[in-house]
Each structure stands twice: as structure tokens, then as C-alpha cells.
C-alpha distance (Angstrom), angle and dihedral (degrees) to the residues before:
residue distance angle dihedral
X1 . . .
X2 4.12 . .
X3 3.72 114.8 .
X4 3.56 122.5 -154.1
X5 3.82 112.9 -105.7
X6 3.41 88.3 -138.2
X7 3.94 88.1 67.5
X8 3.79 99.0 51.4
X9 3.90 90.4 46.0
X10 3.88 87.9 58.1
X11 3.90 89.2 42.6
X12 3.99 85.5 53.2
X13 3.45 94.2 46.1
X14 4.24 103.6 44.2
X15 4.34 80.1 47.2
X16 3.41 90.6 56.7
X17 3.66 106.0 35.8
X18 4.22 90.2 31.0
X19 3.76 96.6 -141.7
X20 3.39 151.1 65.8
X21 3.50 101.8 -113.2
X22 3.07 96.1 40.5
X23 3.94 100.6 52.7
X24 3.87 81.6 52.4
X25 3.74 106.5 65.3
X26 3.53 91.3 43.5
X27 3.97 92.9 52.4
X28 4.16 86.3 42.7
X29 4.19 76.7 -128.0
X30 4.09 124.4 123.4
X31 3.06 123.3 -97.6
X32 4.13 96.7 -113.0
X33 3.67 86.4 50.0
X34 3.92 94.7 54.1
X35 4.15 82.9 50.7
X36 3.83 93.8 51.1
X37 3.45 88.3 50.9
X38 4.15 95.4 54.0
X39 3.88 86.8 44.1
X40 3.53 89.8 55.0
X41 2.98 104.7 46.6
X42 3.42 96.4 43.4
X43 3.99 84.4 53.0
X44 3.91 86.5 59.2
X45 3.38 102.4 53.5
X46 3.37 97.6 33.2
X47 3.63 98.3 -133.5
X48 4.09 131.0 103.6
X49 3.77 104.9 -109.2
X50 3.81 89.9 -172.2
X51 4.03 159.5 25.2
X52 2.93 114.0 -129.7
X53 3.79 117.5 -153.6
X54 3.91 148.0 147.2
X55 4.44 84.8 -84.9
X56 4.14 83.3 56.3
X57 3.82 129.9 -115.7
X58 3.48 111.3 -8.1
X59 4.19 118.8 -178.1
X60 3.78 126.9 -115.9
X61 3.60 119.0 -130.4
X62 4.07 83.6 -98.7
X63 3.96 96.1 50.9
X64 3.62 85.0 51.2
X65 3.66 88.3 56.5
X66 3.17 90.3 54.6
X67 3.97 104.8 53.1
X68 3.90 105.1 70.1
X69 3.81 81.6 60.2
X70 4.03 95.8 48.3
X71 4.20 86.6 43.2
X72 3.95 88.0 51.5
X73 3.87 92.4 43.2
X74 3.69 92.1 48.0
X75 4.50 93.8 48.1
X76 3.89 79.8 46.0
X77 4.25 90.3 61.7
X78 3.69 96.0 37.7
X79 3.93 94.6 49.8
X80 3.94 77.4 44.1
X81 4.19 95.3 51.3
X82 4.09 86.2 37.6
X83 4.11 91.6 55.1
X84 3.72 90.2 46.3
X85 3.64 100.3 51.3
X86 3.70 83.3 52.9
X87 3.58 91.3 68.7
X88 3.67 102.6 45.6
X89 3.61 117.0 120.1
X90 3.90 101.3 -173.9
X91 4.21 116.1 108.0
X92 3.54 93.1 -135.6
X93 3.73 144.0 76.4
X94 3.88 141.7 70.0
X95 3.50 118.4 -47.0
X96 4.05 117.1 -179.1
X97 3.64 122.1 -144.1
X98 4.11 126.5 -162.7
X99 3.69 120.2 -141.5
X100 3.37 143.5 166.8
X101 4.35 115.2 -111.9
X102 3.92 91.0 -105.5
X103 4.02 88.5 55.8
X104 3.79 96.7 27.7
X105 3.70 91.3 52.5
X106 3.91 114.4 21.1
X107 4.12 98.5 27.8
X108 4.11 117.4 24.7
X109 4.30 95.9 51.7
X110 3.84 83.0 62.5
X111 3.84 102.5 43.1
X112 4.37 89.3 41.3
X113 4.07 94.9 53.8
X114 4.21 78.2 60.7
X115 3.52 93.1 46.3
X116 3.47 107.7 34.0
X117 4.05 86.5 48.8
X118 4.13 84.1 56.0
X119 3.79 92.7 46.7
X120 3.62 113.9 32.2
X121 3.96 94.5 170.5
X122 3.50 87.9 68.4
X123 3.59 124.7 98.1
X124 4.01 113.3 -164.6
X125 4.19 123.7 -160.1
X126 3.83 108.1 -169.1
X127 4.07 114.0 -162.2
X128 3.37 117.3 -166.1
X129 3.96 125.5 -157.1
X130 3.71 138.6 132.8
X131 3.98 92.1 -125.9
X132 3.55 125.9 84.9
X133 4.03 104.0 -93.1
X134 4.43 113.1 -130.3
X135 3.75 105.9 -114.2
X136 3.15 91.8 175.5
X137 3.59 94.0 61.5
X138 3.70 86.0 37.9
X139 3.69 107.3 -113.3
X140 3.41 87.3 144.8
X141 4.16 139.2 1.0
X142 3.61 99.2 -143.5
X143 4.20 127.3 24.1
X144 3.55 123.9 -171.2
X145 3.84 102.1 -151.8
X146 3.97 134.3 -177.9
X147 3.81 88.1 -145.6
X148 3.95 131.1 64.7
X149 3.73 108.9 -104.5
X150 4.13 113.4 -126.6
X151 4.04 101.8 -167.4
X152 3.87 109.7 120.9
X153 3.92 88.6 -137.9
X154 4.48 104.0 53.5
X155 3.81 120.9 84.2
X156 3.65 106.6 -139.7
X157 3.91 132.7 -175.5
X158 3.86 125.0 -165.2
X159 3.98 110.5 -133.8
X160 3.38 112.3 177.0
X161 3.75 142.9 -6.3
X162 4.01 112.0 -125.1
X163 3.48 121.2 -147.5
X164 4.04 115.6 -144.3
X165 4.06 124.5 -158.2
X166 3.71 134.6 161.6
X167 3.48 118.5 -102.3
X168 4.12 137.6 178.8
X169 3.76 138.5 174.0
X170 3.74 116.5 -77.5
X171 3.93 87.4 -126.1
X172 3.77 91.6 56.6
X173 3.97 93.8 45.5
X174 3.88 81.8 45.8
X175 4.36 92.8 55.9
X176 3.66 92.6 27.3
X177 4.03 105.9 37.1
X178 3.95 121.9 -133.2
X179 3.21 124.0 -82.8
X180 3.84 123.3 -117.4
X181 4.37 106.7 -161.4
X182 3.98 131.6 18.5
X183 3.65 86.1 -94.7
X184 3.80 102.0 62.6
X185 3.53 87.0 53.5
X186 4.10 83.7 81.6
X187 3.55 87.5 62.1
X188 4.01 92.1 64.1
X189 3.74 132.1 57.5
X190 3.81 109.7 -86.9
X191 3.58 125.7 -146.6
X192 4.17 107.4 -141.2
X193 3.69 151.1 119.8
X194 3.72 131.2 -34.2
X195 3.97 101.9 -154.3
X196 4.10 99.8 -19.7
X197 3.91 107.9 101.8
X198 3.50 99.6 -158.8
X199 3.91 94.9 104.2
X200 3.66 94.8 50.7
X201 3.48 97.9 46.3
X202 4.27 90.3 56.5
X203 3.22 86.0 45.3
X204 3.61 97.4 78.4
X205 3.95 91.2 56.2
X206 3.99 83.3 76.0
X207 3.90 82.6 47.6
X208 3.73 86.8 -116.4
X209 3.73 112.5 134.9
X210 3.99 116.3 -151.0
X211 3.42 143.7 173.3
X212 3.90 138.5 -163.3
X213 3.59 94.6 -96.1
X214 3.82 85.3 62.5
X215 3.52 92.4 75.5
X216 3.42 119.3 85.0
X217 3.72 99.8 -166.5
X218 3.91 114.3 24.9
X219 3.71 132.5 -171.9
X220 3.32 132.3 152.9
X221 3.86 97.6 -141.6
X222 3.73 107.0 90.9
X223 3.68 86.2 -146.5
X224 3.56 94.5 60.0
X225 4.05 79.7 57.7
X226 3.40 89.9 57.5
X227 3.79 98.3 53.2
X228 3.60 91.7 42.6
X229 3.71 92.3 59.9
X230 3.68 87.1 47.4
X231 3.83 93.9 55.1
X232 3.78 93.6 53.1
X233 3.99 95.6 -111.1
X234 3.37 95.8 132.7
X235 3.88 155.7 -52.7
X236 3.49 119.7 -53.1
X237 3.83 152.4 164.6
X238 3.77 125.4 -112.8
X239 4.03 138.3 128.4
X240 3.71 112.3 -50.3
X241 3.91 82.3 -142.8
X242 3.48 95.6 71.6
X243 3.91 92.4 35.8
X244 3.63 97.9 71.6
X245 3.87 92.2 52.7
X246 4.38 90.6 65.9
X247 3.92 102.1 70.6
X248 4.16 87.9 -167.1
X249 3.94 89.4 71.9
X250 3.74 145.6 74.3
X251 3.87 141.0 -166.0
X252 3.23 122.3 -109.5
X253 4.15 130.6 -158.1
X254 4.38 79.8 9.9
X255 3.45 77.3 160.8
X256 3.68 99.4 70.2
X257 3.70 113.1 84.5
X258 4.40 99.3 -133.8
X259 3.72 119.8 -179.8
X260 3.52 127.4 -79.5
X261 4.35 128.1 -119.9
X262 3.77 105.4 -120.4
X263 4.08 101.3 -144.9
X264 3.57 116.7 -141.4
X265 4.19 140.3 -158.7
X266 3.26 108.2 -149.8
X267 4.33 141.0 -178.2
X268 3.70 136.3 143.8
X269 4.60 115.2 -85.7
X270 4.33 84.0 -120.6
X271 3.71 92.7 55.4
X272 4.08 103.4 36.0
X273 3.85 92.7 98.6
X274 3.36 98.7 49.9
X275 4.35 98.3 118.1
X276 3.98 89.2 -133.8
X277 3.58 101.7 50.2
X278 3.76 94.2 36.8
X279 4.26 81.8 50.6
X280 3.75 84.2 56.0
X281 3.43 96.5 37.2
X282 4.26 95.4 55.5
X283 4.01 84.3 44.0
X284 3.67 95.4 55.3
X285 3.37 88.6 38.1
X286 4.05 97.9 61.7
X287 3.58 99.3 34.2
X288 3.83 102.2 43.8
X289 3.98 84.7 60.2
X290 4.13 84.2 85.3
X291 3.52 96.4 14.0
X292 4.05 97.8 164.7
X293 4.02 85.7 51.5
X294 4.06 92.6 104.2
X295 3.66 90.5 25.4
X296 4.17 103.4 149.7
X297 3.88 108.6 -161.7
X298 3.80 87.1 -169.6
X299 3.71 95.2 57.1
């Protein structure tokens, strides 16, 4: 008996999501349609895949059976659909790049209009997020991350080095005073993280210990960082590149040497000669070397 692919990939997705609704936005399907498919093919195996309740779909001991199979099936096609757009030879197409909001937002819309102007055939799907994107389960074909990647099967390239630095409005340092050492910087209102631990935990290479209630505004969108620097809340850390493009703030501590962001270009080894990515790839690879250079704080 041959069942339709289409079925298992809505039995994979409704086990791992556990409802309806659910299973449907990630499949880009209606909600009906994801039904049908669970009715069906639970009419073609003869077996009931799921309870369904008022907590959504949970799995019977059978569907459960049943889902290591649909999980392997399902790596299977996308190592499948990732080996095959290796070997494509046509310039055109949609390539998807991963970025981080500060590139996603402030940097990439600038660098595309060039490239996208250059090579009209291709389509380009940015996804931003502050967590490392799958390629090998292709959520994305190319990632531009601020770490070096440590999978055996991605290509990477480092870029650029980014240098950080605090920074605040001139008309808080002029109410609040400037700090003078890493310490003092306790006695201001900080600009950091809400749950994200990253800040605290580089923290203690200035031998300054922090917590979350030492924030006075917290957010974990580095962008809302940005524009809470901007709006004289506070002190806080972000790229010196972008700093020196907003005229209505200052660095603070400049002389304290922090570490810098290594910037990376990133895509799985199947899909590196495929001529689109490796187009985007080169791009992204020149023009993220000074990626602030066309920065355009009024944008």
C-alpha cells in the first residue's frame, strides 16, 4: 500500500505540534485540509493515530509507533531536496538567508536592493531570529552568524571582526554623569536582557558580576537596545560600527578594550555549489567585511 507523502508530513507535523491548528500554520495548509489528511490516513492504515480532545491531538500508543518512522522519512527528503539543490546549475531561484534583527533589519535591505538589482532572477527570503537557524534541516541556505559554526557538514567563512562598546545619550551622561570603571556602571541604569544570559555571562570578563535585576530596562530584542540607547534611557552595549552613525550619542568606558563579534558566512557542504547561493554567498561575503559602511540611521 503507497501512502501519499503528503499524509505522513501532516502526521509528522500534528505529532509534533499536537493540534490541528497548529500542524496547519506550520504546513501553510487549512485547517480542514490538515483533518482530511489524519482521517485519511487513519482510514488507510486502519488504525487511530490520535485522541482527540479539548488539550488537542494527542497520539495513541500506535501513532507513536509510527512517528520515529515519519521523522526518519521526512530527514531522508530534506537531505534528498538539500543534495539536489546542490547540483543545480540555473542562476535563478529563491535562496533564504538567516540573520540576526540588527542585520536582518538595519544591514541586509540595503546590501539586497544592490544585489537583487544585479540579479533579477533571484528571489531572496530573509529570516530573522536570534537563534542559530538548522541548515541542515534547511531552515535556511545561508546564515550569517556572530559565532563560529562547529557541525562537520556547514561551510563557513569569517567576514569581519565587530567591535562592541557602551554607549548612551549625551543628555543622560549630562543628568546622570559618565562613568569612569566597569564598576560604576552599576551605579547607572543599564540597558540589557530580559531572560537571554548572554550579557551577564560577558560581564564577568570585566570582573563585574550582574544580574537581571541590574537592568533597568530589559528586552530581549537587540533592537529594542538600540532604540533605548537612542532615547537616553540608559547605558548600553552594542556595535561601535553602528554607534558612530547616531550623532546624539557617546561611548562610554572607550577605554576598556571588550571583545569583538566574529561575523560569519555560512551554508550547508551539499548545497555550496549551487551558482545562486554561492552568488549570495561571494556578495555577503565582500560586503559584510564593513558591514555598518552604508549604515542609514534615518532609514
Amino acid at each position: 500500500m503507497a501512502i501519499s507523502w503528503d499524509l505522513i508530513c501532516t502526521f509528522d507535523a500534528v505529532a509534533e505540534t499536537g493540534s490541528l491548528s497548529a500542524a496547519s500554520r506550520q504546513l501553510g495548509l487549512t485547517q480542514p485540509t490538515v483533518g482530511r489528511h489524519i482521517d485519511l490516513l487513519e482510514d488507510q492504515l486502519h488504525v487511530q493515530l490520535f485522541l482527540r480532545g479539548r488539550e488537542g491531538m494527542r497520539l495513541t500508543t500506535k501513532g507513536a509507533d509510527l512517528v520515529v518512522a515519519a521523522r526518519e522519512m521526512k530527514s531522508s527528503a530534506i537531505d534528498f531536496s538539500r543534495i539536489a539543490m546542490g547540483l543545480e546549475e540555473e542562476i535563478s531561484g529563491t535562496v533564504r538567508i538567516s540573520a540576526n534583527d540588527i542585520l536582518g533589519v538595519l544591514i541586509l535591505p540595503g546590501l539586497l536592493t544592490e544585489f537583487m538589482s544585479a540579479h533579477p532572477d533571484i528571489e531572496v527570503e530573509v529570516s530573522i531570529s536570534n537563534t542559530a537557524s538548522d541548515l541542515l534541516q534547511r531552515d535556511a541556505d545561508v546564515a550569517i552568524r556572530m559565532f563560529r559554526p562547529t557541525q562537520n557538514d556547514l561551510v563557513a567563512k569569517k567576514v569581519a571582526a565587530l567591535p562592541l562598546g557602551f554607549y548612551a545619550h549625551r543628555n543622560y551622561l549630562s543628568a546622570n554623569g559618565r562613568p569612569c570603571t566597569a564598576t560604576e556602571l552599576l551605579n547607572h541604569r543599564l540597558i540589557g536582557f530580559d531572560r537571554d544570559t548572554s550579557m551577564i555571562e560577558a560581564a564577568k570578563m570585566l570582573d563585574l558580576s550582574l544580574k537581571t535585576s541590574d537592568f533597568a530596562f530589559r528586552c530581549d530584542n537587540i533592537l529594542a537596545h538600540i532604540q533605548a540607547i537612542r532615547a537616553g534611557i540608559g547605558i548600553g552595549l552594542t556595535h561601535k560600527g553602528l554607534a558612530e552613525h547616531w550623532t546624539e550619542v557617546e561611548p562610554v568606558l572607550d577605554n576598556i578594550e571588550l571583545p569583538t563579534l566574529d561575523l560569519w558566512i555560512v551554508c550547508h557542504s551539499d548545497v555550496r555549489h549551487n551558482k545562486r547561493i554561492r552568488q549570495v554567498m561571494d556578495f555577503l561575503g565582500q560586503h559584510l567585511k564593513s558591514p555598518y559602511a552604508d549604515y542609514n540611521p534615518s532609514m
